[in-house]
N, C-alpha and C positions, 0 to 999 in steps of 0.2 A: 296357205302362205302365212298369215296370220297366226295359227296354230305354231307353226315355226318357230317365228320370231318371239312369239313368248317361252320356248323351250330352251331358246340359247337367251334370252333374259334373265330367266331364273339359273341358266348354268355357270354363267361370267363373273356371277359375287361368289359360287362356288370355288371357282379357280381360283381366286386370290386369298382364300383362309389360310391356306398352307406357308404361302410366304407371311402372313399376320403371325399365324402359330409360333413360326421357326423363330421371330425376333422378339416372341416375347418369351420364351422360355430361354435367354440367355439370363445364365447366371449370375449374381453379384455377391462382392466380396466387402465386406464391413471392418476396413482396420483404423488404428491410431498409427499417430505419430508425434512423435516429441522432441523439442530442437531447444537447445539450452546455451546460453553465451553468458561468459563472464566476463566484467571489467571493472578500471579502477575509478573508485566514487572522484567525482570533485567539487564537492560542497557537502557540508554537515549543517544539521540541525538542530534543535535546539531549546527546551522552554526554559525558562527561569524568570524568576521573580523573588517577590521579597514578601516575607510573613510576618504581620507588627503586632502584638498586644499591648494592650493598653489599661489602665483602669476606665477612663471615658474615650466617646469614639473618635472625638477631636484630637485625643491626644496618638494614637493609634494609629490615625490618617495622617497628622505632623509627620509623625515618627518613619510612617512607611513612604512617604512623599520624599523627605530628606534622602532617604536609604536609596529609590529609585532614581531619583537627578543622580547620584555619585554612579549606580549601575547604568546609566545613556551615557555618562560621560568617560567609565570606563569605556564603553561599545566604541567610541569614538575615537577616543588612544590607540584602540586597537585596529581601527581601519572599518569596520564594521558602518555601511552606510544607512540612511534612514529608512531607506525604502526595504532593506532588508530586517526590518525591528516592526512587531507589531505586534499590540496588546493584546490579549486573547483571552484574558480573565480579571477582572476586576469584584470584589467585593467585599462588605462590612458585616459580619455579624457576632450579634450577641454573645459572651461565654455564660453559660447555664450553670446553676448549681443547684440538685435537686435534692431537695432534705428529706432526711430518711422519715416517713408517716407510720405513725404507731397504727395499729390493727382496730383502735377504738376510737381514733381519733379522724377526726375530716382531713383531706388532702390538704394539701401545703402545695401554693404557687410554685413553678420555681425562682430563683435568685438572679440576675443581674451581678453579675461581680469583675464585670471588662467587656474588652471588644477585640475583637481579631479584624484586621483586613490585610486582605492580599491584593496583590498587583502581581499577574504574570503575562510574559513578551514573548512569542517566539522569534528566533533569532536565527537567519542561514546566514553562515562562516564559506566563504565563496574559499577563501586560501586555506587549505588544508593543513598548510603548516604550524596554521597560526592558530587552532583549535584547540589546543593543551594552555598554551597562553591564555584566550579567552574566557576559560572556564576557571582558571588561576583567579585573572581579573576581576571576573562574577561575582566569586566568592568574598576576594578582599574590599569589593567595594558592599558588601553586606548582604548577599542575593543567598538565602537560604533554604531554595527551595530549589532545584535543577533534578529534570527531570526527560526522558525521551531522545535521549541524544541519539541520533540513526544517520548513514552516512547516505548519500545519493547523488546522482546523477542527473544535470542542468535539464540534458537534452537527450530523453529515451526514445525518442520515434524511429531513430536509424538503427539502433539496438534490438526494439522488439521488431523489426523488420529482419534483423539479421536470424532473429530467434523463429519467426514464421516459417520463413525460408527452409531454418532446415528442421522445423517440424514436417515443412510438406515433401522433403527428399526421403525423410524416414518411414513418411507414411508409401509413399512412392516404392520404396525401396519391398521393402515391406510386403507388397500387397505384389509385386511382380515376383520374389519369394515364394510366397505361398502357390503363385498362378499356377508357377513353371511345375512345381511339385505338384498341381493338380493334373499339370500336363493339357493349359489352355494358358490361352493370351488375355493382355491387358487392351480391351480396346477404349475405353474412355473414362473418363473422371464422371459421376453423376452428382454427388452431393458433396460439398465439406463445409465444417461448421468449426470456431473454433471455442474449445471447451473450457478453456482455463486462461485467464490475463496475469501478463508477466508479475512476479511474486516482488512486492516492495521488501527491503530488507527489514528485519528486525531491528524496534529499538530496542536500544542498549539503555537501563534504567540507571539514575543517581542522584542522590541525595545528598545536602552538604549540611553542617550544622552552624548556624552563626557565629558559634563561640569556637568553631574548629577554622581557624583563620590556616589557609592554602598556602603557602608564602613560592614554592617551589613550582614550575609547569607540571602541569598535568599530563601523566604519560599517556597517548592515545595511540590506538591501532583501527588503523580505518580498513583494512584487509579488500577485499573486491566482492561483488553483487553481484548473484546472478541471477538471471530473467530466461523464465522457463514458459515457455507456448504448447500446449497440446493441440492436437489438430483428430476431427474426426471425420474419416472419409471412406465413400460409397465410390465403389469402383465397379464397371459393368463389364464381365466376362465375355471375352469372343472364342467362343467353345468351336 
């Protein structure tokens, strides 16, 4: 009896390899997918500031201090609130002039002959309309340096959600595509990851000269943005 019961012991882990086998050899299929949405920006961006030279640094720092109160008080004519103005570069340095040293002769210090400082703000324009004005503004009240202007979007979390969505139809789509031509089923989703985060728009670069006084708005094209999701996904065959 004893003998028995260890024969159908050793037989009963044998009966269940077969059902093991059969559900590990189902298939899987490795596809992407990608879901894109456009819309229209409602806010712009924005750096500028003001560039001073001077012969000393006192006069330099005067000079660019005077130039920045008239550029917040433009911001302020324009509707532009405090909370959206913040300084993002500040600095004073030396202008160098370095003399030319004969081949016989010992090095030469360089020269002191001024100072440069700058002051730059960046600035988000909430009313789209009023961007061309602003930048008008900037310039006339003395701001010679603008630079980064890019259009965007307050509130992207409903967006890239719209944009996931239909990365995962396409991978979806996709991958029951391929099945049916395989001539097998989609039985379940095993893995997805997503590969790429929605693309910020390009800034748009610009320069202004302080002697090149703006008097006319500036024509602007804000165009629409769009936020593109890839998606990669492991889908397990029901052969």
């Amino acid at each position: 009896m004893r003998k028995q019961f260890l024969a159908l012991a050793a037989i009963v882990p044998l009966m269940t390899l077969p059902a093991l086998a059969a559900e590990s050899t189902n298939g899987t299929l490795t596809i992407s997918g990608t879901g894109s949405v456009s819309k229209a920006p409602d806010m712009a961006i924005l750096s500028a500031g003001v560039e001073s030279r001077e012969k000393t640094a006192k006069a330099a720092l005067a000079d660019n201090n005077a130039k920045m109160e008239a550029l917040f008080a433009e911001l302020d004519k324009a509707g532009i609130a405090k909370k959206d103005i913040q300084t993002n570069n500040f600095n004073i340095n030396p202008q160098l002039v370095y003399p030319r040293n004969d081949n016989n002769s010992e090095p030469k210090p360089p020269r002191i002959v001024g100072y440069q400082v700058n002051n730059r703000v960046t600035v988000s324009i909430k009313a789209l309309d009023s961007v061309g004005s602003v930048l008008t503004a900037l310039v006339n009240a003395g701001a010679n340096n603008i630079s980064g202007l890019r259009f965007d979007i307050s509130n992207k979390d409903g967006i890239e959600d719209e944009a996931r969505k239909a990365a995962i139809a396409d991978a979806r789509a996709k991958a029951e595509l391929y099945a049916a031509e395989l001539g097998v089923g989609i039985k379940r989703l095993k893995s997805l990851s997503e590969g790429s985060a929605p693309q910020a728009p390009r800034p748009m670069m610009m320069r202004a000269m302080a002697n090149e006084a703006m008097v006319s708005k500036v024509p602007v094209a804000e165009g629409s943005l769009d936020f593109d999701v890839t998606v990669s996904t492991t889908w397990e065959l029901d052969n």
